[in-house]
Chimera marker file (.cmm) of the C-alpha trace (Angstrom):
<marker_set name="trace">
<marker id="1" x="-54.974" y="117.997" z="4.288" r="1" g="1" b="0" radius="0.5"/>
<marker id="2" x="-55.018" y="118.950" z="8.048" r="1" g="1" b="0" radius="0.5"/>
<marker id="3" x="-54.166" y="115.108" z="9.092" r="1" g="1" b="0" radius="0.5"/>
<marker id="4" x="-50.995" y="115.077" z="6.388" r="1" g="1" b="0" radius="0.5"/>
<marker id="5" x="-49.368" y="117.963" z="8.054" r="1" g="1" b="0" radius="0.5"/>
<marker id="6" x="-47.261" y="117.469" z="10.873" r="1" g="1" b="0" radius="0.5"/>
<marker id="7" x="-45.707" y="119.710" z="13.508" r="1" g="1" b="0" radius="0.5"/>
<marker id="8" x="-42.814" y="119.454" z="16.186" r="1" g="1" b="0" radius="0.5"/>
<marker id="9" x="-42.537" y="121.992" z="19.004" r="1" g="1" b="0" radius="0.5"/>
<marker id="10" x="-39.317" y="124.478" z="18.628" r="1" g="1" b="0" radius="0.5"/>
<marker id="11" x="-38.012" y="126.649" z="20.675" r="1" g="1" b="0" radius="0.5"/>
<marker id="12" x="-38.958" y="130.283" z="19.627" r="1" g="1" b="0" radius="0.5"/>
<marker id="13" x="-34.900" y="131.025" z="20.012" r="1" g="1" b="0" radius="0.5"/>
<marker id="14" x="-34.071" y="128.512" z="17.365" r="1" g="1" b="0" radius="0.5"/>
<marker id="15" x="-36.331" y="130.484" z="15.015" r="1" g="1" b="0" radius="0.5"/>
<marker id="16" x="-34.300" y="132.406" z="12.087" r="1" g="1" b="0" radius="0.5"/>
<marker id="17" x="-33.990" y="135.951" z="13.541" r="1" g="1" b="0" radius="0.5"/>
<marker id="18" x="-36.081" y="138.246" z="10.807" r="1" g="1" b="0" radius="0.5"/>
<marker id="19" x="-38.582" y="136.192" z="12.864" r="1" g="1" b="0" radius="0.5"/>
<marker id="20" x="-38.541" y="136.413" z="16.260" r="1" g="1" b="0" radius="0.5"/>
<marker id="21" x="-39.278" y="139.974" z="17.077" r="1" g="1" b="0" radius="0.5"/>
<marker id="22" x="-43.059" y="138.868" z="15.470" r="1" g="1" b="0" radius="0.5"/>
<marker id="23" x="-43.464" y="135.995" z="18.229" r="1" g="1" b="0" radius="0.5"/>
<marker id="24" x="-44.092" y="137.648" z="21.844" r="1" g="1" b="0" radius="0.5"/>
<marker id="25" x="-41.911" y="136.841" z="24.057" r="1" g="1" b="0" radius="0.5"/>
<marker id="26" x="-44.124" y="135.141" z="26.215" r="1" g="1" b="0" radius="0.5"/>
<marker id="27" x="-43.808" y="132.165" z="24.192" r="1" g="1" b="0" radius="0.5"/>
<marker id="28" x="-40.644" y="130.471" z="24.386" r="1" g="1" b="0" radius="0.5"/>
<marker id="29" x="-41.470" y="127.377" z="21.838" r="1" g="1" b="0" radius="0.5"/>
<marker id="30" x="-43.797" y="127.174" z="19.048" r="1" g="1" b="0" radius="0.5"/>
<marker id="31" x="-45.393" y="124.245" z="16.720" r="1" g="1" b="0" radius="0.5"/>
<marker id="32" x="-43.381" y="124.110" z="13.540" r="1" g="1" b="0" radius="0.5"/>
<marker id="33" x="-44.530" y="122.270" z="9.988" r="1" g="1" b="0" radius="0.5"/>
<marker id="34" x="-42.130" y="119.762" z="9.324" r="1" g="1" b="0" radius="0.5"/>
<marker id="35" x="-43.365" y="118.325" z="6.101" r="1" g="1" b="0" radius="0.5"/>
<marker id="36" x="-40.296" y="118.600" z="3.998" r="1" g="1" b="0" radius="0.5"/>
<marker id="37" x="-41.507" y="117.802" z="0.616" r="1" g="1" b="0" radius="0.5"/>
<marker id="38" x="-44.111" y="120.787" z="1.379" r="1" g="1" b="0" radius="0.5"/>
<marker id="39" x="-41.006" y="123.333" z="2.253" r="1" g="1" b="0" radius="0.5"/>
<marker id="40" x="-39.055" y="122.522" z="-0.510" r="1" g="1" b="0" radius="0.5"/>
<marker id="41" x="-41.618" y="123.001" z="-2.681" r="1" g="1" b="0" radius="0.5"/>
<marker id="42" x="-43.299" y="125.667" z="-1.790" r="1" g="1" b="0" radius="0.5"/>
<marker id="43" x="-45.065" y="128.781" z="-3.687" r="1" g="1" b="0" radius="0.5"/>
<marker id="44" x="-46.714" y="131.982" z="-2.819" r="1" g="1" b="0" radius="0.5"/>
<marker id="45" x="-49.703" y="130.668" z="-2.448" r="1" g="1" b="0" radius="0.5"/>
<marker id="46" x="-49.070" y="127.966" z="-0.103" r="1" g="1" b="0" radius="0.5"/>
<marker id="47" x="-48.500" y="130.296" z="2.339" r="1" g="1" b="0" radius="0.5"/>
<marker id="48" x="-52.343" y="131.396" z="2.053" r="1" g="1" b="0" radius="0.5"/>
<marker id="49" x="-53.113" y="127.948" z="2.244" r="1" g="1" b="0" radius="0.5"/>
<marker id="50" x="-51.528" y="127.091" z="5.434" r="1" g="1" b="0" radius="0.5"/>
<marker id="51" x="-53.084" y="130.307" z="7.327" r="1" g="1" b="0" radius="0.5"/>
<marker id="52" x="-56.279" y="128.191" z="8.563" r="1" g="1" b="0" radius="0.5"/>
<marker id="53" x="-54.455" y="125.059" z="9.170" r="1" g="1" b="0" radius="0.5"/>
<marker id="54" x="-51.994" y="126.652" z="11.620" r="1" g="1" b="0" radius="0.5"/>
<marker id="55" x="-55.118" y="128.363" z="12.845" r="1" g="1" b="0" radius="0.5"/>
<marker id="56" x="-56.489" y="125.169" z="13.553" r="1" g="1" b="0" radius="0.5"/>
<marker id="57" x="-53.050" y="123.996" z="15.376" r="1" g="1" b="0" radius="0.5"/>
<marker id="58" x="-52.843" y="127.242" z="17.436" r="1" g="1" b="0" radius="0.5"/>
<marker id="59" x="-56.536" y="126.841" z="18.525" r="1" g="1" b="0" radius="0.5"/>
<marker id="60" x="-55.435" y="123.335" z="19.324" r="1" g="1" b="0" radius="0.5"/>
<marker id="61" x="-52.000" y="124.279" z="21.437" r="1" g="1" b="0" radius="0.5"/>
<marker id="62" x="-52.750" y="127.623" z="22.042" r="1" g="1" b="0" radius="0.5"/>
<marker id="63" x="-49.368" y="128.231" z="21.153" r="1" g="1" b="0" radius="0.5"/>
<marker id="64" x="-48.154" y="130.229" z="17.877" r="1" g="1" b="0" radius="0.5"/>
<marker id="65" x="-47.610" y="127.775" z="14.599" r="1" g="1" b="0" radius="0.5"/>
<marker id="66" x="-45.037" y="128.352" z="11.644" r="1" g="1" b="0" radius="0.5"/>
<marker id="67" x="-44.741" y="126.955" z="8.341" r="1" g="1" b="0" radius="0.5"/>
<marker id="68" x="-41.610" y="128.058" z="7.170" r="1" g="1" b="0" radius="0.5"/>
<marker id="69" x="-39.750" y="126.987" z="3.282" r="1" g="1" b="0" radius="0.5"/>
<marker id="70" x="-37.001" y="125.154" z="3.656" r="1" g="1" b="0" radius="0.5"/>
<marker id="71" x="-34.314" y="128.277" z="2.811" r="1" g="1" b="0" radius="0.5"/>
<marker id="72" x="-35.985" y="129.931" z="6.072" r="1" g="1" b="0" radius="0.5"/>
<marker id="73" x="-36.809" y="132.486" z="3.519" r="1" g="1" b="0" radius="0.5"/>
<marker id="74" x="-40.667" y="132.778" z="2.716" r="1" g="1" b="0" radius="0.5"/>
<marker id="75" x="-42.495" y="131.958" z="6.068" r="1" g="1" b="0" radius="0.5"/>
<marker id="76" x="-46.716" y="132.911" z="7.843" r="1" g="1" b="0" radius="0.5"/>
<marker id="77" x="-46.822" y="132.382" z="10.917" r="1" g="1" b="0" radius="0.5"/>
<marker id="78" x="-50.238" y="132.693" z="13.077" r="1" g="1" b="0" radius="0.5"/>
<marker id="79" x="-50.349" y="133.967" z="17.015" r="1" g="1" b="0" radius="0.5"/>
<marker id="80" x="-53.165" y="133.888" z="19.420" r="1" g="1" b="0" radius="0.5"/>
<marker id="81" x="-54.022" y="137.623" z="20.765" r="1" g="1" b="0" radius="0.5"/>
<marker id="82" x="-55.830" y="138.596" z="23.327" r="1" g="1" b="0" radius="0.5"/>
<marker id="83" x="-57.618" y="141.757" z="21.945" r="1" g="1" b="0" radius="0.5"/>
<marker id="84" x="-60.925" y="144.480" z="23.095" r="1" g="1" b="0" radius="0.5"/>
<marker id="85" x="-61.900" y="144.464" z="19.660" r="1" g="1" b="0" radius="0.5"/>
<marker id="86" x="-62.813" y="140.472" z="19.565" r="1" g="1" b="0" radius="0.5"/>
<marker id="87" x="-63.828" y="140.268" z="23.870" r="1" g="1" b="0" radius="0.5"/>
<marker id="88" x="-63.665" y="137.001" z="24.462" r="1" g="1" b="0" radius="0.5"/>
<marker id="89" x="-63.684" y="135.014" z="21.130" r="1" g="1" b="0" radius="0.5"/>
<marker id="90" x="-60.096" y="136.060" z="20.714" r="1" g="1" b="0" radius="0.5"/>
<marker id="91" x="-57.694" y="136.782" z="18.152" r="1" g="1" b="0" radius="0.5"/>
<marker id="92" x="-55.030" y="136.172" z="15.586" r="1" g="1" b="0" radius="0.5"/>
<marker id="93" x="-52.219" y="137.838" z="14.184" r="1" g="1" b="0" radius="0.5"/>
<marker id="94" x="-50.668" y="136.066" z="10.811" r="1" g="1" b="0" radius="0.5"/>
<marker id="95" x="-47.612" y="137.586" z="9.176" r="1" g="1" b="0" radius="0.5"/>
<marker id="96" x="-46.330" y="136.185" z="6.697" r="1" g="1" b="0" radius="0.5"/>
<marker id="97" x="-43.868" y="137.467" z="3.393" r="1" g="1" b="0" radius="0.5"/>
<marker id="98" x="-44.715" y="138.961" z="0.155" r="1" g="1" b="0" radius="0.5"/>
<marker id="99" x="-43.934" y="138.601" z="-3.151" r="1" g="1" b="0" radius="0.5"/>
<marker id="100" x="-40.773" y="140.766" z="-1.981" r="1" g="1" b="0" radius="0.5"/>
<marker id="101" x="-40.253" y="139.073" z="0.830" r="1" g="1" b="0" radius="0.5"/>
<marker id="102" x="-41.453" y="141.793" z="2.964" r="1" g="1" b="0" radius="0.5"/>
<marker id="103" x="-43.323" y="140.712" z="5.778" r="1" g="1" b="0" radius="0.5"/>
<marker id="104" x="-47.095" y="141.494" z="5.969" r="1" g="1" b="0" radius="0.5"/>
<marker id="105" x="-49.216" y="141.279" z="9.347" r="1" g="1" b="0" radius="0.5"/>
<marker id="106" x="-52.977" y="140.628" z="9.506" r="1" g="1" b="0" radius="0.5"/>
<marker id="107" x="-55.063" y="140.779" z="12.176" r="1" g="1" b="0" radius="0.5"/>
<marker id="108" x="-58.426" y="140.023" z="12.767" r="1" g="1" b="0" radius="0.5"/>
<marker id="109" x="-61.039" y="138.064" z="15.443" r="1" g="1" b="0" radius="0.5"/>
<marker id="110" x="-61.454" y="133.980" z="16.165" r="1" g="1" b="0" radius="0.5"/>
<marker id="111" x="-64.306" y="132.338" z="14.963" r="1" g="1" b="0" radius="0.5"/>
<marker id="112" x="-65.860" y="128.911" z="15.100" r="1" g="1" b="0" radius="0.5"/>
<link id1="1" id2="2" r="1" g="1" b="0" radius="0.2"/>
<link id1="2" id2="3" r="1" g="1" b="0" radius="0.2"/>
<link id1="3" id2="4" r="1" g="1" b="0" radius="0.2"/>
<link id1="4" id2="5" r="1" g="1" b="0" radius="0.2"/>
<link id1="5" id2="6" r="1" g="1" b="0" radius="0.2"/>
<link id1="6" id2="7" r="1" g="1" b="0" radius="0.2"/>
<link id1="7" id2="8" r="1" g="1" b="0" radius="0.2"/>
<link id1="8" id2="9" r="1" g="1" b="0" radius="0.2"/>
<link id1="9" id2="10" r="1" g="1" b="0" radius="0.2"/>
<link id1="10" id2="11" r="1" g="1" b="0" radius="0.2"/>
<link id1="11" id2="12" r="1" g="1" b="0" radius="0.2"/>
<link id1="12" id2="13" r="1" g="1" b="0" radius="0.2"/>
<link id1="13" id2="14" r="1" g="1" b="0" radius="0.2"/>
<link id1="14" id2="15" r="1" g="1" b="0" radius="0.2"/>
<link id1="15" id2="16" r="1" g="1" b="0" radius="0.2"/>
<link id1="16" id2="17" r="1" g="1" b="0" radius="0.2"/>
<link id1="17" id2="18" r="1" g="1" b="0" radius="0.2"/>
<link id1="18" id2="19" r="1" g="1" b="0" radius="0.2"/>
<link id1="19" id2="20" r="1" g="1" b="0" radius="0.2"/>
<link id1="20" id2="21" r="1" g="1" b="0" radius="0.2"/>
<link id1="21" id2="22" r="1" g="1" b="0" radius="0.2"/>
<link id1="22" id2="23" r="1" g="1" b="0" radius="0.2"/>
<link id1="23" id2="24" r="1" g="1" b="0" radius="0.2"/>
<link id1="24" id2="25" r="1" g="1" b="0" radius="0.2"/>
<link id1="25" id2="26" r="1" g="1" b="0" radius="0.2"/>
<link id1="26" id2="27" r="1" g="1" b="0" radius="0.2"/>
<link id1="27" id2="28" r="1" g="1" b="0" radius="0.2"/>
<link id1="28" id2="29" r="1" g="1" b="0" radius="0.2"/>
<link id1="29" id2="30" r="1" g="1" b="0" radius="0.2"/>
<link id1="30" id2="31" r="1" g="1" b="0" radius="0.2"/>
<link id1="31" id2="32" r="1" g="1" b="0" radius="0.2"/>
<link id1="32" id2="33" r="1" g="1" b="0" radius="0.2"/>
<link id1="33" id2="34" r="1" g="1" b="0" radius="0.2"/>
<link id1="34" id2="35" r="1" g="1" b="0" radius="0.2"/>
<link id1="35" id2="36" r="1" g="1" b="0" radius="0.2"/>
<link id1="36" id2="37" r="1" g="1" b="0" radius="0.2"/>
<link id1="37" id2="38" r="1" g="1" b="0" radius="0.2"/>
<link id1="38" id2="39" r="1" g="1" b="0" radius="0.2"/>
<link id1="39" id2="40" r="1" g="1" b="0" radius="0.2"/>
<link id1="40" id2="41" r="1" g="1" b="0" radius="0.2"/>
<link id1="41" id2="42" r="1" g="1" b="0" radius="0.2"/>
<link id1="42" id2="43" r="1" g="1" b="0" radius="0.2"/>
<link id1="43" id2="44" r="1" g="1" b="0" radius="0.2"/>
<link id1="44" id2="45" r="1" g="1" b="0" radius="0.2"/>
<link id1="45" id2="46" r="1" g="1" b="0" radius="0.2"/>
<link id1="46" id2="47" r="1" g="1" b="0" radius="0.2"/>
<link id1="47" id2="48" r="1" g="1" b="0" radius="0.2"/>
<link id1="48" id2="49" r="1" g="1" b="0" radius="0.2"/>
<link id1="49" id2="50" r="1" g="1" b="0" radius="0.2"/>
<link id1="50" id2="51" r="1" g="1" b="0" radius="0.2"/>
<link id1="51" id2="52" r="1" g="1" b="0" radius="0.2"/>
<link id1="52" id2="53" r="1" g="1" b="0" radius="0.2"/>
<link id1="53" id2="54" r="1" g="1" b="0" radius="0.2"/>
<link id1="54" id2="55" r="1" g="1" b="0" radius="0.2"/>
<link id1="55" id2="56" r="1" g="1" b="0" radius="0.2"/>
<link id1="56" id2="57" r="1" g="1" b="0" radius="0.2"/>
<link id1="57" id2="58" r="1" g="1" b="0" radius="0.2"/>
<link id1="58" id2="59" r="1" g="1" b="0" radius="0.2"/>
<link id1="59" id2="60" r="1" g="1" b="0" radius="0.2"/>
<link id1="60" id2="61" r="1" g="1" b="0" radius="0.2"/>
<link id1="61" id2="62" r="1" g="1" b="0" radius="0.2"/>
<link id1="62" id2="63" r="1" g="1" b="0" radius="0.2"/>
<link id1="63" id2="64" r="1" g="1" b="0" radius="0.2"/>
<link id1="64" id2="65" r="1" g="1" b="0" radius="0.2"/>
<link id1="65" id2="66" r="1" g="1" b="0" radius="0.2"/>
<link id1="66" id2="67" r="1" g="1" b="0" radius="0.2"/>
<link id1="67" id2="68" r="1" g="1" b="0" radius="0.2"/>
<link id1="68" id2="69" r="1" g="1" b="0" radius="0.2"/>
<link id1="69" id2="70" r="1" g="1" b="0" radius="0.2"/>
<link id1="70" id2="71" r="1" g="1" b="0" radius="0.2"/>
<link id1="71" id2="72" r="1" g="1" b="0" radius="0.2"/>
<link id1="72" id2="73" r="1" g="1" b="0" radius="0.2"/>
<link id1="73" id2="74" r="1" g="1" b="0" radius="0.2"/>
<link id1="74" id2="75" r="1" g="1" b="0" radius="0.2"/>
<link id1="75" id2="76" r="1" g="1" b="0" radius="0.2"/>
<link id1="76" id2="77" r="1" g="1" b="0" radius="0.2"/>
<link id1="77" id2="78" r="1" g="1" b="0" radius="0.2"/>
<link id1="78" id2="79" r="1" g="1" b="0" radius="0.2"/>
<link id1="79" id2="80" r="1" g="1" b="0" radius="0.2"/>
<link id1="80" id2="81" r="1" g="1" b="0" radius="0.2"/>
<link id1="81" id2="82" r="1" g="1" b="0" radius="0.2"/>
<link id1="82" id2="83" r="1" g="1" b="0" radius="0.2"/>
<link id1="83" id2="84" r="1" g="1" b="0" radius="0.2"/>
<link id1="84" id2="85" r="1" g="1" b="0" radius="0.2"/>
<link id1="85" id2="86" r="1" g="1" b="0" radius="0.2"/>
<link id1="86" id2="87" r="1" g="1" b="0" radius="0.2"/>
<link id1="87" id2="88" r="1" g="1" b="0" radius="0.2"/>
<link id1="88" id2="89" r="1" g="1" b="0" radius="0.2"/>
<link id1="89" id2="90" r="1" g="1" b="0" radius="0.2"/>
<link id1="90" id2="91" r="1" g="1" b="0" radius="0.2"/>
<link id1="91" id2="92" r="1" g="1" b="0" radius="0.2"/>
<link id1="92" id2="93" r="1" g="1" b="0" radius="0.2"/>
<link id1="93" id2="94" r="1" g="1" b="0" radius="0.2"/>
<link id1="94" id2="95" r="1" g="1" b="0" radius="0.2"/>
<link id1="95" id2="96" r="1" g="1" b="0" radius="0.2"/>
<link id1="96" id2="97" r="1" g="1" b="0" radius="0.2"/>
<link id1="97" id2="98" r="1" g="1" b="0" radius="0.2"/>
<link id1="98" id2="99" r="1" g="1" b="0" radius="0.2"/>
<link id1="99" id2="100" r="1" g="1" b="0" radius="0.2"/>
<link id1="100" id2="101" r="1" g="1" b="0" radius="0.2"/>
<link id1="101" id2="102" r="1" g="1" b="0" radius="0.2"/>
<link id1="102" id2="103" r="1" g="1" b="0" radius="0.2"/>
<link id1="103" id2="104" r="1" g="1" b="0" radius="0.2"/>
<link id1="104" id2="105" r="1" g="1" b="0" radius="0.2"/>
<link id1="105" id2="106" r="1" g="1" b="0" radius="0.2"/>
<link id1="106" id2="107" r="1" g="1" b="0" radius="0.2"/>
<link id1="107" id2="108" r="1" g="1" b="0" radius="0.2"/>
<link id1="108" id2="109" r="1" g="1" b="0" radius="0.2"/>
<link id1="109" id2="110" r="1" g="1" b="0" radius="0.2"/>
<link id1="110" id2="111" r="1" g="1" b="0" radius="0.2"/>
<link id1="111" id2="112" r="1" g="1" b="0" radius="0.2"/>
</marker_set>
């Protein structure tokens, strides 16, 4: 599936703004999905699917990735971290919505 999915660099300004307070500022532009059958379509749990493919893009660009529905409304994004807990493998954060829509942030260490 990771070769179907493509991405387009935005800047993180252009992002819908229950957004950008997760993406540190330090990144002005970010790697977007644009597969629009994908965001019109989407379900809760294509957002769980998408978490290791954007991990794979952010390892790639080292640069956070979005997938995002097409109403802007149900969205997981992943960010590299730098963090003690993980020395120098690294990190993620993912936050992505709920059920409700509420947002809910992950965190956890890089791997292979």
């Amino acid at each position: 599936m990771n070769a179907q999915i493509k991405y387009k660099w935005i800047p993180t300004k252009k992002l819908p703004k229950t957004i950008i307070p997760y993406v540190p500022s330090a990144y002005t532009k970010i790697r977007m999905v644009t597969n629009d059958i994908l965001r019109k379509h989407l379900f809760q749990g294509t957002l769980d699917e998408m978490k290791p493919i954007l991990e794979d893009e952010t390892k790639k660009t080292n640069a956070p990735a979005i997938f995002m529905s097409a109403d802007n409304k149900k969205f997981v994004i992943v960010i590299p971290k730098k963090s003690e807990e993980c020395m120098e493998m690294g990190s993620f954060e993912i936050v992505s919505t709920s059920l409700t829509d509420q947002p809910i942030v992950e965190k956890y260490c890089t791997h292979d």
